[in-house]
N, C-alpha and C positions, 0 to 999 in steps of 0.2 A: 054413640060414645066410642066405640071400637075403630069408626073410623079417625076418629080425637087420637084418639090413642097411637095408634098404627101410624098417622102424622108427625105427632110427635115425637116417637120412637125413633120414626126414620129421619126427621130433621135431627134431633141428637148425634143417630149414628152420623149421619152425613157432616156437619157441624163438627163432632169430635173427630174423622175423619182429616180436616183441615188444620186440625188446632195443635198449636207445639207445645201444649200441656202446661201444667201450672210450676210453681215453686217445688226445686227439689233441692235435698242438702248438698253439701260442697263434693261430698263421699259417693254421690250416684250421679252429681254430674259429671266429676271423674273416669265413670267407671262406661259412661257416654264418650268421651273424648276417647277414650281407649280404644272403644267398640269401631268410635267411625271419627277419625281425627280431623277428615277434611270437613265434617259438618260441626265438629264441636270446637275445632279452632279455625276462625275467619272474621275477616273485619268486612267492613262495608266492599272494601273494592274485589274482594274472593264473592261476596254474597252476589254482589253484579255481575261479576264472570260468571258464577253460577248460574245466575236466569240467565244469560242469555243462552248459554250451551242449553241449558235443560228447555229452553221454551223455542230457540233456531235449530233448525231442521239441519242433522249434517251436509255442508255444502257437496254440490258436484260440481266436477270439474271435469270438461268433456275430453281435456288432452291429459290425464293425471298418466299415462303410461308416457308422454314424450319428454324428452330430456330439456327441450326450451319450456316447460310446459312451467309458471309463473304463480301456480297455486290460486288464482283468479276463479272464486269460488262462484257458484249460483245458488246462494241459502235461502230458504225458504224462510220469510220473517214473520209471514201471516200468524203465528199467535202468539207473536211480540207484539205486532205492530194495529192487528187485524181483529182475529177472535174477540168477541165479548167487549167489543170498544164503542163506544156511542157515534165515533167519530172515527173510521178507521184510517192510520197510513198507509202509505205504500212505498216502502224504501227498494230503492231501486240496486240492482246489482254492485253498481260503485259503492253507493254510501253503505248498503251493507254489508260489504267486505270492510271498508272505512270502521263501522262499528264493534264487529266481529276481533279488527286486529285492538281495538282500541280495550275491551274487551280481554280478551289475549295477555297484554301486557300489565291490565292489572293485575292476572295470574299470577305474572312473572314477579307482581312488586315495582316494575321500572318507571311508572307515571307517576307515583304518587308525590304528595305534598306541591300541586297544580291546581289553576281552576282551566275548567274544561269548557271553551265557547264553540257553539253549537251557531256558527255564520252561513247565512242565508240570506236570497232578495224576500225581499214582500210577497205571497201569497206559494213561498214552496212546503209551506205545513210544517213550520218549526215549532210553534205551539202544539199542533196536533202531534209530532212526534213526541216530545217531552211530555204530553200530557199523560199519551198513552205506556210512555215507558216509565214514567213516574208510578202510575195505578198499576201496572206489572208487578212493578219492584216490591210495592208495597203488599200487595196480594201473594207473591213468591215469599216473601221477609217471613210471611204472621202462618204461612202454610208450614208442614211437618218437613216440608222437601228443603225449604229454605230455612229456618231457625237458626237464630242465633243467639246467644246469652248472656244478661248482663245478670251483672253483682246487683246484689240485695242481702242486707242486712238484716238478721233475726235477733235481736238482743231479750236474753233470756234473764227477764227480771229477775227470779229467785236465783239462777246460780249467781247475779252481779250483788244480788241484797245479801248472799249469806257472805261473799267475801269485806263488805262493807261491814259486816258482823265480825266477824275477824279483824277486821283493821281497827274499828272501833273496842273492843274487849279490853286491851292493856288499860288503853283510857277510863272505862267506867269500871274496873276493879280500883285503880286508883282511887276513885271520885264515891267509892261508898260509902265508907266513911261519914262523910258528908253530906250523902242523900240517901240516909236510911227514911226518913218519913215519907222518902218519894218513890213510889215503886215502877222503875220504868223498865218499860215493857216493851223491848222493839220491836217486836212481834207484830203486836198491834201497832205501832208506828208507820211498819211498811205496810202493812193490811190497810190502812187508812190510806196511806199516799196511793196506792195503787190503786184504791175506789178515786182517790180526786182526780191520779190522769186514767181513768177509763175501763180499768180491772182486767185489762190483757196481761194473758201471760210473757207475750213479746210482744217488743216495742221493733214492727219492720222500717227499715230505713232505706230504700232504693238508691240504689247510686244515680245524682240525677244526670249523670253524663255518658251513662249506659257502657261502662268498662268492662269488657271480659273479667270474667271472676278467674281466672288466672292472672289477671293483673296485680291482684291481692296480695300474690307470694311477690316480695323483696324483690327489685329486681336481680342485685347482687346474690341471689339463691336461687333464683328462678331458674337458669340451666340447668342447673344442679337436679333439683323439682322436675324437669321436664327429662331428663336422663333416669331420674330412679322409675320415673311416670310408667314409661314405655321399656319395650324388649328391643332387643339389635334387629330390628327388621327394616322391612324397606321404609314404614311411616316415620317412623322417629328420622333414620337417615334424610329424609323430605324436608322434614321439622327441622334440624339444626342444620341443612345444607342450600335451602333455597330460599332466593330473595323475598319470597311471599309471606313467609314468617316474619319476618325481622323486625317486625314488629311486638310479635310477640315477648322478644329478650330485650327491645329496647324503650318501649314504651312505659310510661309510668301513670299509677292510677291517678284520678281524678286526686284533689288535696282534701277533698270530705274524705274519700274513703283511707286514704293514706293516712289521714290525723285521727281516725275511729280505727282501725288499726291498730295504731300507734298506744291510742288512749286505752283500749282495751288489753294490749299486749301487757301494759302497765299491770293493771288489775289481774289478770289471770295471769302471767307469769309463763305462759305457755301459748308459742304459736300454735301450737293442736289446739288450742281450745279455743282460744279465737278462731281460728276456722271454721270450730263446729259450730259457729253463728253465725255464718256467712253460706248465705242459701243460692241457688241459679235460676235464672226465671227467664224465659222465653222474650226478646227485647221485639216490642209491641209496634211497629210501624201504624204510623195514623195521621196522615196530610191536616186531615181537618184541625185535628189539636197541634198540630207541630211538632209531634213528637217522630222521633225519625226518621222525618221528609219536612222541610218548610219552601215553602215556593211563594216568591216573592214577587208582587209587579211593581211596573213606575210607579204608580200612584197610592200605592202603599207608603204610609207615612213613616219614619223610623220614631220608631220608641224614645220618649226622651227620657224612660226609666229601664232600663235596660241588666235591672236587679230582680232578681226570682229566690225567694224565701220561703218557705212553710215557717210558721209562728207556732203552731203548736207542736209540730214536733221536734222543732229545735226546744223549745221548755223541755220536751220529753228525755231529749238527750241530755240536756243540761242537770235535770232531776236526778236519773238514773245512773250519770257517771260521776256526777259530782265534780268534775273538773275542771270549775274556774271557766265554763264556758270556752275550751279548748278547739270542740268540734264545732264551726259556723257552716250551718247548712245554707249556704251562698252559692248561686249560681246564675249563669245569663241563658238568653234566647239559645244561644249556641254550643251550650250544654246539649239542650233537648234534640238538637243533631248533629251531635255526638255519635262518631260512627254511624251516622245517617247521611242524609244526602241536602245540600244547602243547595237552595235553586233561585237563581237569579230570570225572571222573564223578560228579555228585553233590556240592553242596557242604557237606560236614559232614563228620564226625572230622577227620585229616588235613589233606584237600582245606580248611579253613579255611584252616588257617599256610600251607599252598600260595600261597591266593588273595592273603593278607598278602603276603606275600613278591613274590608277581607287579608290587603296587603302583608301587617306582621304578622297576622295568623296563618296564612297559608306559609309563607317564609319561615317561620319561627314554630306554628304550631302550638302558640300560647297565646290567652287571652285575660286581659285583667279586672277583674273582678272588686271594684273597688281594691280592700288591700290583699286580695286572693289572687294568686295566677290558676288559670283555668286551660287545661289541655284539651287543644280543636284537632281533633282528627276526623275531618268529615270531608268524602265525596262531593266539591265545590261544581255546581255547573250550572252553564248561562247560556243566555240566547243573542243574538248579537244580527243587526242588519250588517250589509259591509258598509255603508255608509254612516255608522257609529263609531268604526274604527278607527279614528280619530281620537274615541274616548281613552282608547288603552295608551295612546299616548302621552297622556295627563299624567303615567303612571308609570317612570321610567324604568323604573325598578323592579317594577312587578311585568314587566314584558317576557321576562325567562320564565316567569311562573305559568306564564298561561300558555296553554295547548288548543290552538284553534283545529276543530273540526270538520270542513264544510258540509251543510248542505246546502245542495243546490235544487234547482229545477229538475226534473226526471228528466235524464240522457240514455235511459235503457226502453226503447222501443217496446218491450215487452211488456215491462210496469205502465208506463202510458197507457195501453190498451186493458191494461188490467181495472185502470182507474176508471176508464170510464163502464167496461163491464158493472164494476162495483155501484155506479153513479146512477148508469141509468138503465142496468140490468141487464143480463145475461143475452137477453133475447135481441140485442142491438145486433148481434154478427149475423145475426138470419137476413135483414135487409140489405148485406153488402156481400157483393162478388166476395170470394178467398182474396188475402191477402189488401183489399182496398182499405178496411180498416184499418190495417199497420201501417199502412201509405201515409192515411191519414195524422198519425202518430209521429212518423218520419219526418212532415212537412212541421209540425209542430217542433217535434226539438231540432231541424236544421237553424232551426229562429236560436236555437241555444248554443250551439255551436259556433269556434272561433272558426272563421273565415279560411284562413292560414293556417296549417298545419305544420310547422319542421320537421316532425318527426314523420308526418306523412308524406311529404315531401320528400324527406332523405331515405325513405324506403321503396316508394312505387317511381318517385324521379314523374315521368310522364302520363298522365292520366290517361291523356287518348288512347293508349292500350287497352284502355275497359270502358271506353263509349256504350259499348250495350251495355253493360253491367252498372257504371256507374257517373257521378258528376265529375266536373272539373275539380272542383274544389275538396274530394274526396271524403264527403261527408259520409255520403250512402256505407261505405265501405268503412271507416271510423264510427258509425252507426253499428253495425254488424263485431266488428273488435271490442266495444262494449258490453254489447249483450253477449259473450263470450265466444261469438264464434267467428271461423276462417274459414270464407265462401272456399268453395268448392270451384270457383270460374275464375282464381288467379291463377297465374302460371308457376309452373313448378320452381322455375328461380328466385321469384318474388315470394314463395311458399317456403322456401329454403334462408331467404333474405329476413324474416322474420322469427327472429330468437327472443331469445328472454330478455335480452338488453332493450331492445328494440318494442318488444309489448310493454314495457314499463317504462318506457317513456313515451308511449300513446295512450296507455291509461292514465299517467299522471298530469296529460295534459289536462285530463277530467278536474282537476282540482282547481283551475281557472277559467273551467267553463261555465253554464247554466246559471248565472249572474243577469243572465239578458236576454230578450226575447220573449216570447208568448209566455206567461205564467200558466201555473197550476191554474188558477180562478180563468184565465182568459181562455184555455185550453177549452176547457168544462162549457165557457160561452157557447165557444164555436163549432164547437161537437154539435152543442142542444140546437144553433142555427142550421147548422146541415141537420142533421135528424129528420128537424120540423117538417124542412124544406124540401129535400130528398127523398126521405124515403116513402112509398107508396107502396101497399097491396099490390100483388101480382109484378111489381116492380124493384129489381133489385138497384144497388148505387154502384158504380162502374166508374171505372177510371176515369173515362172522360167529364163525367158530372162534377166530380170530384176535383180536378184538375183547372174546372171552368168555377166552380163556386170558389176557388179560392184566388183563381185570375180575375175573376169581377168584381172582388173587392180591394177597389184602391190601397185601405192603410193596412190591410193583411198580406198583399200582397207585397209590398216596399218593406216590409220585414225579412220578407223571403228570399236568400241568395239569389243572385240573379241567376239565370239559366236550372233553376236547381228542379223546380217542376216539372220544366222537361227532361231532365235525365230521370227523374222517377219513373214519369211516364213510360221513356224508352225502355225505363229496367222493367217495369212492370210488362209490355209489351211485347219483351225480347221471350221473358218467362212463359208465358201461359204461349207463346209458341211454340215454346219446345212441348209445353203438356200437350199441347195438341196434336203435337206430330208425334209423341209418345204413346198417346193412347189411341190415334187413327194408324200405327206403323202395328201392322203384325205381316206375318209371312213364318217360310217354312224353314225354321230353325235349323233343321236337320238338311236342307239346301243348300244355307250360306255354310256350314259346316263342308259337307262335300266337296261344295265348288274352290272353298279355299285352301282343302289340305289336297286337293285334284292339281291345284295351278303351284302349290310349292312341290309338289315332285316332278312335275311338268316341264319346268324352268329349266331343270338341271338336262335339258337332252335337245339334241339338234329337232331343225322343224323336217317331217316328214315321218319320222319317229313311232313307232305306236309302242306303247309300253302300259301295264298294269298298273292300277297305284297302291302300293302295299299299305295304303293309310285307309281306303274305300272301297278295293276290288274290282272299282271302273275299270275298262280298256280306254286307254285314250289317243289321239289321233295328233301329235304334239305339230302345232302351224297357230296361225293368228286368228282363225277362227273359233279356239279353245280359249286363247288368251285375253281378246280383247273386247267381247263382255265383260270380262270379270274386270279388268284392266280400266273398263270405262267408270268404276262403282269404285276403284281402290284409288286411279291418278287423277283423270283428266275424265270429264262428262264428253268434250267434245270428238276424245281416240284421236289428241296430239300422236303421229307416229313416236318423233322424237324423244318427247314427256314417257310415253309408254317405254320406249326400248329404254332408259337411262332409268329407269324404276324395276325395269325386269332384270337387271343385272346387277343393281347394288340390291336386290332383296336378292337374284341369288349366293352373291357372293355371300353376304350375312349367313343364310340358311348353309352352306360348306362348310364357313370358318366357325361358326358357333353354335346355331340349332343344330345340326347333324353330327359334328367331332364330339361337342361339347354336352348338351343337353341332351340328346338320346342315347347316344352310346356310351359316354361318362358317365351320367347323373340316371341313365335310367329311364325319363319321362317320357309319357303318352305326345306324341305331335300336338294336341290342342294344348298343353300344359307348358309348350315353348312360349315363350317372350315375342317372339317373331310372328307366331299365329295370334295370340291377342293381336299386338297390335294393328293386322292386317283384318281381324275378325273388325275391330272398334271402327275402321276406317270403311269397312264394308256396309255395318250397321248403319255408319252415320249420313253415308251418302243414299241406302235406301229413305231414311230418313228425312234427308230434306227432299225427297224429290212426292215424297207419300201426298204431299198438298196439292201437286198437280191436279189429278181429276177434280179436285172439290173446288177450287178458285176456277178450273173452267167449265162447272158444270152449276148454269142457275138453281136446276132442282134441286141440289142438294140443299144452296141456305133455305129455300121455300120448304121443302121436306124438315131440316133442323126448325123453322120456325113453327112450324105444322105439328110438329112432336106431340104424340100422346094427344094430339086432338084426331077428331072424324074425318080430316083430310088428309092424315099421314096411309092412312091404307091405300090411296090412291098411285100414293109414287111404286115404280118398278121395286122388281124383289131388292135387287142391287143396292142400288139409292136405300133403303131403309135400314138394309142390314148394316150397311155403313156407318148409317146417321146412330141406330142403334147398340153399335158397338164404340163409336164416338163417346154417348153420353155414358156409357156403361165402364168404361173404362178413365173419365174423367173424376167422377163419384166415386167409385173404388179405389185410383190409387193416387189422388189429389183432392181429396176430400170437399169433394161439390156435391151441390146439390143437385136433384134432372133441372130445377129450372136454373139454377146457377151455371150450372154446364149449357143449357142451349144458349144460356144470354152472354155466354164467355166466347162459344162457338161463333154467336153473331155478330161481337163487335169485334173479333181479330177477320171477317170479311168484309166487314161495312166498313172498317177502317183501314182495308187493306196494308196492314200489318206486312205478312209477308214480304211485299215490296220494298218496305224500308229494309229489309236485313235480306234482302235478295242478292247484294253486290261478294 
């Protein structure tokens, strides 16, 4: 029993924890709006901006200090999109900046009275997006975080029966005379009526069109109300200054609640006291009844009664006011998402005459109710192929109303790979080299990709200047500007060429792409084909496998930019080159240091010369035996005389007119901290660097030792050969995050493929 107990305990608190509380009177919902005005005043399109800020992870932005920097966020959507979802999305970088701004603006008030289509090809998850953003909304709506509150009606029998006792009095002092033998009792009159409707002490009336109970006051009093409401602070200023209210002072309530009201106003002779029968209740989101979400498909029939009535408690109203049946509790479907959200899926069968029908109400904002008008203020949104687009122009007039949103197929490299993590688990990246995964991803949305770029074009002009790096067609690199970043292997003028004008019209080509090419379903195929196929125990998947299962299949292939494979390939090949020359290159730091603040004091003096270097303490011996080592690592491998002496004299000129005037004796600096020593240090580094390959491409033990690794025959090779191999894999692991076996089988096909060679020139 205790554990009974201690369940239900904790389901309650947890329960009540979610819950935005029941009915409370006009006077504490009040004194809620006051407390926290952005939760107590907002309509459906505040409530939406709300979940997504409260559920989207704040974006980053990797350039937020640069001045071209275009506010191109990287939000985390996973529990929008993801968390607790039967069916998870995955909105990629574009669309969920797309979302975010769209979002944004209803903050602002600037979209509203639109419907909102949501275009997309066949299998990019527009149903799974809406589905999942729909079950959010409605879970965020009915939570304490999201609430919102509509009007409800208390009608307090006794105070409405004793002023019906007043109205009635003049008349039966008249009439007694005449009915002394009849002793009437109203007392018992209303004590009887009120056992025949039901013996509550109030008759609740919900507003069925779910109106802020601020809507209740007049609208022509309403500022007035909303100025005495609040104090001069920053909320109210908010409140009567930004478009996101406006609704508030201009909206008017539903016509039940406006003619109950009115009708009541009558009777009690005091807006106070009708108020004080007007209670606030927490407005209830719930898809399955309809009631503030309805989500619509083709094949859903439309209503040919399209009237919604309560019978008994319109009698009740009718009883209780006595007034000629003044209040008709009349309303439609679109009442019930009323300040909700109307969802169209798909627009074809059906969902056409729907969208017809949407036309005056989204326009107008009213809806006719037999002889009732009925105010639609509701979040309209739809889903739409592009090859439907055709429909909206059955509807000329409603073309300014509608706000097309795309999505498309994932163009963010990163989401791709994310999806298929999700798909077919986490543990898929241990079977592939670093980086062949994201290849894989790469070659898929190049299938999404326009061929022609302008904007890429009028920025880079000539590709072949990133042959290693990248394709003709400049996908790879429009790949990378998507996902938010700017390689590190452009040159500085093309780095400088790329401003804010310039990234937004390369993101916005995004808005006409991912229409075509390999879908979300077909992606997901050919993954699970390679997977199958590919991947083995003891065996990882490598570029080349990779490269070859997608060239041996015909119609996957003829999707794929022509030449576009192998510029992946190349970029892929050029990369894990450098790892390798990065984590096989060490030597003695404090050497290249020496040798190069030895050759800028060196410079400056005739050859035969011997002179100290105030940078080191060396003595040095100044002729071309000093210089042209170093000379061979900074110009020319081969010690061009020429090349060398026309390098030794514009570095020293430099080091006279600037490092020595300027930067030491001006500004102060240590010699390594000049301009002139970097760049001579970078140039020193890089040429030990390509040359670090030499002994291992000509010495066979090494690949036989790398293949040897961590087996019973690697102790056989010399000391040399092993400490090599073992500072190889130790330094790939570490600061390229491989694995030992990933590192040797990375080791062995940039020499079984003699790599090198290709980027030797």
């Amino acid at each position: 029993m205790n554990n009974i107990d201690s369940a239900l305990s904790r389901f309650d608190r947890q329960h009540g924890s979610q819950d935005g509380g029941g009915p409370i009177d006009f006077d504490a919902y009040l004194r809620r709006v006051v407390q926290d005005p952005e939760k107590g005043i907002r309509n459906v399109f505040q409530v939406f901006h709300d979940m997504v800020e409260h559920l989207v992870e704040p974006g980053v932005d990797e350039y937020a200090g640069d001045p071209e920097s275009i506010n191109y966020f990287d939000h985390d959507t996973s529990r929008l999109f993801v968390e607790g979802t039967d069916s998870p999305f995955f909105a990629d970088r574009l669309f969920s900046n797309r979302l975010v701004q769209l979002a944004e603006n209803f903050r602002h008030g600037s979209l509203q009275n639109k419907i909102y289509i949501f275009s997309g090809p066949h299998g990019c998850g527009k149903s799974t997006f809406l589905d999942n953003l729909l079950a959010k909304l409605e879970q965020f709506a009915n939570s304490v975080e999201g609430v919102t509150y509509e009007a409800l009606w208390r009608l307090d029998r006794k105070v409405l029966a004793s002023f019906s006792e007043q109205e009635s009095g003049k008349f039966l002092n008249r009439l007694s005379g005449l009915l002394d033998e009849y002793e009437f009792k109203q007392t018992d009159l209303i004590k009887t009526q009120q056992l025949m409707e039901g013996g509550d002490d109030y008759i609740e009336i919900p507003c069925p069109s779910h109106d802020s109970p601020l809507l209740m006051i007049p609208k022509e009093y309403r500022r007035a109300f909303i100025d005495d409401l609040f104090k001069n602070d920053q909320a109210k200023w908010k409140i009567f200054t930004e478009k996101q209210y406006d609704w508030l002072f201009n909206q008017s309530p539903c016509t039940i609640c406006n003619t109950l009201y009115q009708s009541l106003l009558e009777r009690l002779r005091s807006p106070a006291a009708v108020l004080k029968m007007l209670c606030a209740r927490p407005y209830r989101f719930n898809r399955r009844l309809g009631e503030g979400i309805s989500v619509y498909n083709p094949g859903d029939r439309i209503l040919k009664q399209n009237v919604l009535d309560n019978s008994m408690l319109q009698n009740r109203i009718n009883s209780l006011l006595r007034d000629s049946n003044r209040v008709h509790y009349l309303f439609s479907n679109f009442a019930k998402t009323n300040n909700g959200v109307y969802a169209l899926m798909d627009i074809k069968g059906h969902n056409v005459e729907r969208l017809h029908e949407l036309h005056n109400i989204i326009s107008e904002g009213v809806h006719k109710v037999e002889y009732i008008e009925e105010n639609v203020n509701s979040l309209f949104l739809a889903l739409m192929n592009p090859e439907d687009r055709a429909r909206l122009d059955e509807v000329p007039s409603l073309i300014d109303r509608i706000e097309l949103i795309n999505i498309p197929y994932v163009l963010d490299l990163r989401t791709e790979v994310e999806i298929y993590r999700n798909t077919f688990g986490r543990h898929i990246e241990d079977s592939f080299l670093p980086r062949v995964l994201h290849n894989f991803a790469r070659i898929i949305i190049s299938t999404r990709l326009a061929k022609d770029s302008v904007a890429m074009q009028e920025w880079i002009g000539d590709s072949e200047k990133y042959s290693s790096y990248c394709d003709s067609n400049l996908l790879l690199l429009k790949m990378e500007i998507y996902t938010g970043n700017i390689p590190e292997w452009l040159n500085e003028e093309d780095r400088k060429k790329l401003n804010a004008k310039r990234r937004r019209q390369i993101i916005g080509e995004s808005e006409s792409e991912g229409i075509a090419g390999f879908s979300g379903r077909d992606s997901i195929k050919i993954f699970r084909e390679l997977y199958s196929s590919q991947a083995r125990e003891g065996r990882l998947i490598d570029m080349k496998s990779l490269c070859d299962f997608f060239k041996n299949h015909e119609g996957w292939s003829a999707m794929i930019p022509d030449g576009f494979i192998d510029s992946l390939r190349r970029m892929y090949n050029y990369t894990i080159l450098q790892e390798v020359k990065e984590a096989l290159y060490y030597c003695n730091e404090e050497q290249i240091e020496k040798e190069i603040k030895n050759y800028l004091f060196a410079i400056n003096f005739e050859s035969g010369s011997r002179v100290t270097c105030p940078y080191t303490g060396d003595s040095l011996v100044i002729g071309e035996d000093l210089f042209v080592p170093i000379e061979r690592c900074l110009v020319t491998r081969s010690g061009d005389p020429e090349k060398r002496l026309l390098f030794r004299k514009a570095t020293q000129k430099k080091y006279t007119s600037q490092t020595l005037t300027q930067e030491l004796l001006v500004d102060g600096r240590e010699i390594e901290e000049t301009k002139l020593y970097a760049r001579l240090h970078e140039r020193y580094v890089y040429y030990l660097k390509e040359k670090v390959l030499d002994p291992i491409l000509k010495n066979e033990n090494f690949r036989r030792a790398i293949k040897d690794f961590e087996g019973d025959n690697f102790r056989t090779y010399d000391k040399k050969v092993r400490e090599d191999v073992i500072f190889l894999i130790t330094n790939l692991c570490e600061h390229f995050q491989y694995t030992r076996q990933g590192a040797r089988e990375v080791a062995l096909y940039l020499i079984d493929n003699k790599i090198p060679e290709d980027f030797s020139a």
